[in-house]
C-alpha positions as CSV (number, residue, x, y, z in Angstrom):
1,X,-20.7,-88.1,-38.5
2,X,-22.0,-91.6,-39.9
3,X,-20.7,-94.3,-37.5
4,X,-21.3,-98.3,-38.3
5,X,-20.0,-101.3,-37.1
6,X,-20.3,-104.4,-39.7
7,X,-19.2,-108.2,-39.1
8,X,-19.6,-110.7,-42.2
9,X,-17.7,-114.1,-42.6
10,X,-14.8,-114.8,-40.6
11,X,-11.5,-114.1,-42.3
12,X,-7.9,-114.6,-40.9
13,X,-5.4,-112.5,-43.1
14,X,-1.7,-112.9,-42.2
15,X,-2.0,-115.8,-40.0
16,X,-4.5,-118.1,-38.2
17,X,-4.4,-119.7,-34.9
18,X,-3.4,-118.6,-31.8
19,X,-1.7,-121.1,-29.5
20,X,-3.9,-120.9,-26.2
21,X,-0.9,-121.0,-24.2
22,X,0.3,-118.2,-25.6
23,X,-2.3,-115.5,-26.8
24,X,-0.3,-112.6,-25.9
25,X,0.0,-109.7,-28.0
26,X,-3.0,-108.6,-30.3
27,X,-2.6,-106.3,-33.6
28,X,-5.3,-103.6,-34.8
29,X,-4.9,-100.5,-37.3
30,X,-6.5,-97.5,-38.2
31,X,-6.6,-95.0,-40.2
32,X,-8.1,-91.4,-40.6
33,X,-8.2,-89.7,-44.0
34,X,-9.3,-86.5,-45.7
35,X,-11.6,-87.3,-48.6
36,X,-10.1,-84.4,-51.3
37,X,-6.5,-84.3,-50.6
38,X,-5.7,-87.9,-49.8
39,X,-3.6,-86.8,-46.5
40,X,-4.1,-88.5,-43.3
41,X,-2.7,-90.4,-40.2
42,X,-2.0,-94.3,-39.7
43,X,-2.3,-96.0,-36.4
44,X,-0.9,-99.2,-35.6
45,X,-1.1,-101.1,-32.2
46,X,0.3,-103.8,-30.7
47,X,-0.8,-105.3,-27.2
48,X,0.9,-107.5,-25.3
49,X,-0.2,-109.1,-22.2
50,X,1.2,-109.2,-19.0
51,X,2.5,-112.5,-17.6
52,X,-0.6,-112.4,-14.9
53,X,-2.8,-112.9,-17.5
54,X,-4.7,-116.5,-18.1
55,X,-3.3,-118.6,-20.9
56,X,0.0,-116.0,-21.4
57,X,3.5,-117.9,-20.9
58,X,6.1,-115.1,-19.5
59,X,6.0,-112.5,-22.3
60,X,8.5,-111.1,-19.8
61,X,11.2,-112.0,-17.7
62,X,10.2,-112.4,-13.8
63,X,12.2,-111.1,-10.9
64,X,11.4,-111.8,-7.0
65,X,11.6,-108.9,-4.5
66,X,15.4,-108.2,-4.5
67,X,15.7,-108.3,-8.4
68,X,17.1,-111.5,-9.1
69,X,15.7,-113.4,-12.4
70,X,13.2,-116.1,-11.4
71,X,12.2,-116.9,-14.9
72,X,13.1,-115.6,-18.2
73,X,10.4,-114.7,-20.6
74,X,10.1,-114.4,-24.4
75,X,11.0,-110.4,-24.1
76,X,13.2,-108.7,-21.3
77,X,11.0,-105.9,-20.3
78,X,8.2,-103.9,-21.7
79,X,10.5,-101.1,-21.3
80,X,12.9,-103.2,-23.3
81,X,10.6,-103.8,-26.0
82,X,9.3,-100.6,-26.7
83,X,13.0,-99.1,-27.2
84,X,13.4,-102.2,-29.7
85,X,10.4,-101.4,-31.3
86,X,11.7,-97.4,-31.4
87,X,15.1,-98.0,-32.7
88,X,13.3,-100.3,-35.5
89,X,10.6,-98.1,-37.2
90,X,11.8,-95.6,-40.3
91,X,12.4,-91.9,-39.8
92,X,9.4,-90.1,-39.3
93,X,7.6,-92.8,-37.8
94,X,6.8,-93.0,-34.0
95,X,6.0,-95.4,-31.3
96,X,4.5,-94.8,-27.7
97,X,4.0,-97.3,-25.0
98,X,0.8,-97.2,-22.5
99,X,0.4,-99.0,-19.4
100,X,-3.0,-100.3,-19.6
101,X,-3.6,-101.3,-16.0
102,X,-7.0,-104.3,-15.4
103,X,-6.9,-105.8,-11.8
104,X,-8.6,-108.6,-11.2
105,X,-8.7,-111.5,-8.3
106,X,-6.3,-114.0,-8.9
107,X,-9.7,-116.7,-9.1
108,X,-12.7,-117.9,-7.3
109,X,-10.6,-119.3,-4.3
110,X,-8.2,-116.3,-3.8
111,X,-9.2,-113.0,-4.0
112,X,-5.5,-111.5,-4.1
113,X,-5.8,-109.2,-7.1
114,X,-3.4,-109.2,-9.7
115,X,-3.0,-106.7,-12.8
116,X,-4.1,-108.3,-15.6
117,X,-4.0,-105.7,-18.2
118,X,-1.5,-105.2,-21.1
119,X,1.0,-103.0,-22.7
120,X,-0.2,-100.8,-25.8
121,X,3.0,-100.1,-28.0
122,X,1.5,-97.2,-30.8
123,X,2.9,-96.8,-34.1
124,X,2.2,-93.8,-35.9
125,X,3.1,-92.2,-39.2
126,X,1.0,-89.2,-41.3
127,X,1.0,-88.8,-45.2
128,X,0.7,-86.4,-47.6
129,X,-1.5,-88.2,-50.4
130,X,-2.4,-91.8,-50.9
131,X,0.7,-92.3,-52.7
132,X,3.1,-91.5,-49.8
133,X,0.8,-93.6,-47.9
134,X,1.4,-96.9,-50.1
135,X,5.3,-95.8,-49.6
136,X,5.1,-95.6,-46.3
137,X,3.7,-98.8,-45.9
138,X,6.4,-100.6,-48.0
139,X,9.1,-98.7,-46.0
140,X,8.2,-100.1,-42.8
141,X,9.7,-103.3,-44.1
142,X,12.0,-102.3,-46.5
143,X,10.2,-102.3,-50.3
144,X,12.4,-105.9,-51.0
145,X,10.8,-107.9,-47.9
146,X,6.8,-105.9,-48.8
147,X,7.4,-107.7,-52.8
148,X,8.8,-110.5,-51.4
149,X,5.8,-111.4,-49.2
150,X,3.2,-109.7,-51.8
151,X,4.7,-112.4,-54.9
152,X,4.3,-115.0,-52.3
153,X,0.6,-114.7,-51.9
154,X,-1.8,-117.1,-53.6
155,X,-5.3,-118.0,-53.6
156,X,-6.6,-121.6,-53.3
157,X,-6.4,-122.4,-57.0
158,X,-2.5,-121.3,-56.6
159,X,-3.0,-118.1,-58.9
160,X,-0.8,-114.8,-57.7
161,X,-2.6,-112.8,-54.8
162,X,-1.0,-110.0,-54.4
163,X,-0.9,-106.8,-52.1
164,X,-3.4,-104.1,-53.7
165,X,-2.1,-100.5,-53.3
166,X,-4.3,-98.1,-51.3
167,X,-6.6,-95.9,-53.7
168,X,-8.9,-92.8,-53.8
169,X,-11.3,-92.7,-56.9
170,X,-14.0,-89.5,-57.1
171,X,-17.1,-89.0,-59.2
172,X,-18.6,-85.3,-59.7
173,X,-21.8,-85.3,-60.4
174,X,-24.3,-82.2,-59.4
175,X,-21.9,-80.2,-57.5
176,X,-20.9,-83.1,-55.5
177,X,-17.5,-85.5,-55.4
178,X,-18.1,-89.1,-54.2
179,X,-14.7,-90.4,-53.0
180,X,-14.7,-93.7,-52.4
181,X,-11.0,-95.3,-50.2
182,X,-10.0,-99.0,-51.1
183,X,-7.5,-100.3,-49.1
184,X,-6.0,-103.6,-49.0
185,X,-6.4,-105.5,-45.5
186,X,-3.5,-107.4,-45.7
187,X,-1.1,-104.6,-45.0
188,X,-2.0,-105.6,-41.7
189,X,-0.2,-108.6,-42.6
190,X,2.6,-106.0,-43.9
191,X,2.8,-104.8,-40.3
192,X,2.9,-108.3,-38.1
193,X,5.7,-108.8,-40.7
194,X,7.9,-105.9,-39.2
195,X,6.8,-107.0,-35.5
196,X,8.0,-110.6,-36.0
197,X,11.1,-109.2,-38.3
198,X,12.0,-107.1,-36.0
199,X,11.9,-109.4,-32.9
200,X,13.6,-112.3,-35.1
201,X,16.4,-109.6,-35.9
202,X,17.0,-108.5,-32.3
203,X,20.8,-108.6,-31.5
204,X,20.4,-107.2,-28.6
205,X,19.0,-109.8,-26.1
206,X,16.0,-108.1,-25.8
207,X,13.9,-110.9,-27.5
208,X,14.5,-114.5,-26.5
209,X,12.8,-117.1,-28.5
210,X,14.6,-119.5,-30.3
211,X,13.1,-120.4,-33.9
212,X,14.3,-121.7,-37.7
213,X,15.9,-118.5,-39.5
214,X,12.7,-119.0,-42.3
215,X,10.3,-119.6,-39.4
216,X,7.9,-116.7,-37.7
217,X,5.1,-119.1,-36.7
218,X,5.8,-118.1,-32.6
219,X,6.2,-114.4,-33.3
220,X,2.8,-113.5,-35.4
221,X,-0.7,-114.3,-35.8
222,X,-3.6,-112.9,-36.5
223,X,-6.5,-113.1,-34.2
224,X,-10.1,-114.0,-35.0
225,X,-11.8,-111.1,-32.6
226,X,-9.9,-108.1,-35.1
227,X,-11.7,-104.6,-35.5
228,X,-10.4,-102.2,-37.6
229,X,-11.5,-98.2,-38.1
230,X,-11.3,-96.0,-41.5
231,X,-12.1,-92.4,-40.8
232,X,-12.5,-91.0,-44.4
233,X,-13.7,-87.4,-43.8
234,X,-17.3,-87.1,-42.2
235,X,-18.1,-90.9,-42.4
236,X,-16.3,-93.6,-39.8
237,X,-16.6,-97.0,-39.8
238,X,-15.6,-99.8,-37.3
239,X,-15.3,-103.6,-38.8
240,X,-15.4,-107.0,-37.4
241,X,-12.6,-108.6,-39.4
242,X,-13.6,-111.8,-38.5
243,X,-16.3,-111.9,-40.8
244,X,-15.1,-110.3,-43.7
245,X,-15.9,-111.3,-47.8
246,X,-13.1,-109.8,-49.2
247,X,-9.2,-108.7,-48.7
248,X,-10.1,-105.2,-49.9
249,X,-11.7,-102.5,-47.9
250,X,-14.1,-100.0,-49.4
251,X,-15.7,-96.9,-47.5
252,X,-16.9,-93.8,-49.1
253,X,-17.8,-90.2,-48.4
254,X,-19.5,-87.1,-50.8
255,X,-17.9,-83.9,-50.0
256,X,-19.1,-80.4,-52.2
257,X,-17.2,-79.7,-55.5
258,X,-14.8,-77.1,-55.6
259,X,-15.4,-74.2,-57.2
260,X,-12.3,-73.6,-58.3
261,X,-10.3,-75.9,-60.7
262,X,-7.5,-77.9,-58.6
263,X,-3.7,-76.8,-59.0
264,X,-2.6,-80.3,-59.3
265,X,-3.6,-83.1,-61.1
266,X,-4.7,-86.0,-59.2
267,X,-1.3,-88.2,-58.2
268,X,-1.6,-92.1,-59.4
269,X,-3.8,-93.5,-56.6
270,X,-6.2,-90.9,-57.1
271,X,-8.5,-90.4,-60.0
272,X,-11.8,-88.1,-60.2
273,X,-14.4,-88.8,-62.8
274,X,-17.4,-86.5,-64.0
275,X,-20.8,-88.1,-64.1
276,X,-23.8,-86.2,-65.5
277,X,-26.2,-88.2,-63.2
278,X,-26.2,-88.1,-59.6
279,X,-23.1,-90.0,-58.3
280,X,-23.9,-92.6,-55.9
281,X,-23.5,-91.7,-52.2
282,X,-23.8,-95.3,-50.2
283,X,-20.9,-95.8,-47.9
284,X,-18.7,-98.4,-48.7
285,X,-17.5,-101.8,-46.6
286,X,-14.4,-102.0,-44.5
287,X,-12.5,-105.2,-43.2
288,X,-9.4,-105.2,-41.2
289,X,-7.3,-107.7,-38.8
290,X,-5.8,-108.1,-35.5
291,X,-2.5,-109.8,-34.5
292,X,-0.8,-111.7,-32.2
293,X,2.9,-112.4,-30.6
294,X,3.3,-115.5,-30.0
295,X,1.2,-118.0,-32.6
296,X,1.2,-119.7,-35.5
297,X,1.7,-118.7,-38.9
298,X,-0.8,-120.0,-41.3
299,X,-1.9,-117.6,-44.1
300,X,-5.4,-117.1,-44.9
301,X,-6.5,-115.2,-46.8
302,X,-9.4,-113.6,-49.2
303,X,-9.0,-112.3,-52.7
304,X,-12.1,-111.4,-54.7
305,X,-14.2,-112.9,-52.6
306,X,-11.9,-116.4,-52.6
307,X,-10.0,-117.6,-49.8
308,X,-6.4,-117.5,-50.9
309,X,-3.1,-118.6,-48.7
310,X,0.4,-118.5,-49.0
């Protein structure tokens, strides 16, 4: 298994700058993907500090020893959140929680440890081919809201940006298929969309924060110190997103030809070409993002190689 990690120029997709008061949840994805068939598994996290943690407001509402509300915090409960977070993803989709536990002393002058760790909510779905992955993605918002934000998206000169669906495209050359996975980074964008949607959307007093109806600047940002992971058959790759060139992500992986014709054509994110020369076997570059509850909400982003916002 080929394993690389690779930073570049800092890039912020979805959003820019967290508030220092109020770095409390961070966003990363990843994704594992067989090479031939286009099926896989997609891995979103969210964590969101505790309230012990330096620079967090209350992401969660305090209580003293006999249970009574000392101070309220942006969510109810962790327990709270992750049922919201359950009762908001599509069929088929799931979440877990994870109590990540980090005790540390409280500072220099008091050595009374507190836990400063975080809560890991895990959204996961699986896919049949790259096609029902590019669905899937659009059904975790609802397809309106995913072209919605996609139209919205401009580069610097103000020209359309948008969304690039996920691809597979193969060259056989030799007895060998180079596959090559291009994925658009900004569907991490797609997924701080649903957190912050879904939080705005709450009914049910689980989420607190007051903001404008068109506003999700306190709800999502993304975070400068993003990593992403793409899996694609043999070869895995880890990226610094902070440093990335472009919005798309590239990673390949050569796999032996068949020897038997395929049953199925390829579906319409995945083409294979025959090359009577040796097809090129380099591995492919890979950028991806982190994000944040609790931030502003100023779009970044990279298209072609030019910053772009919307």
């Amino acid at each position: 298994m080929k394993k690389k990690v690779i930073g570049c120029l800092v890039v912020l997709s979805v959003v820019a700058l967290m508030l220092s008061a109020c770095s409390a949840g961070r966003v990363e994805g990843n994704i594992t993907i067989d090479p031939q068939t286009g099926a896989g598994t997609k891995i979103f996290t969210v964590d969101v500090d505790k309230n012990d943690v330096k620079q967090v407001d209350n992401n969660f509402n305090k209580y003293d020893e006999d249970g009574n509300l000392t101070e309220e915090g942006q969510v109810t409960s962790p327990e709270a959140l992750f049922d919201l977070f359950k009762a908001s993803v599509p069929a088929g989709f799931t979440v877990t929680m994870e109590d990540v536990v980090n005790m540390e002393a409280k500072s220099d002058e008091d050595e009374t440890e507190v836990d400063r760790g975080h809560y890991k909510y895990i959204v996961t779905f699986t896919f049949t081919s790259v096609d029902d992955y590019n669905a899937k993605i659009k059904q975790l918002v609802g397809e309106a809201l995913y072209n919605k934000f996609s139209e919205e998206l401009v580069d610097n000169d103000g020209d359309p940006a948008p969304l690039a669906l996920a691809e597979i495209k193969r060259t056989e050359a030799n007895g060998k298929v180079t596959a090559t996975f291009t994925e658009d980074v900004r569907n991490l964008d797609v997924f701080a969309l649903w957190a912050a949607t879904t939080l705005k959307a709450d009914t049910t007093g689980v989420y607190h924060e007051t903001l404008p109806t068109d506003s999700m600047s306190q709800i999502c940002t993304v975070g400068p110190d993003a990593v992403y992971a793409i899996k694609f058959g043999d070869v895995e790759e880890t990226f610094e997103v902070a440093q990335m060139e472009t919005n798309i992500m590239s990673v390949s992986a050569v796999y032996t030809a068949p020897t038997a014709a395929p049953t199925a054509a390829p579906t319409a994110a995945e083409t294979t070409t025959t090359a009577s020369t040796n097809a090129p076997t380099g591995v492919g570059h890979s950028y991806a993002a982190l994000v944040i509850l609790g931030g502003a909400v100023i779009t970044t982003l990279l298209v072609a190689g030019k910053k772009s916002k919307a």
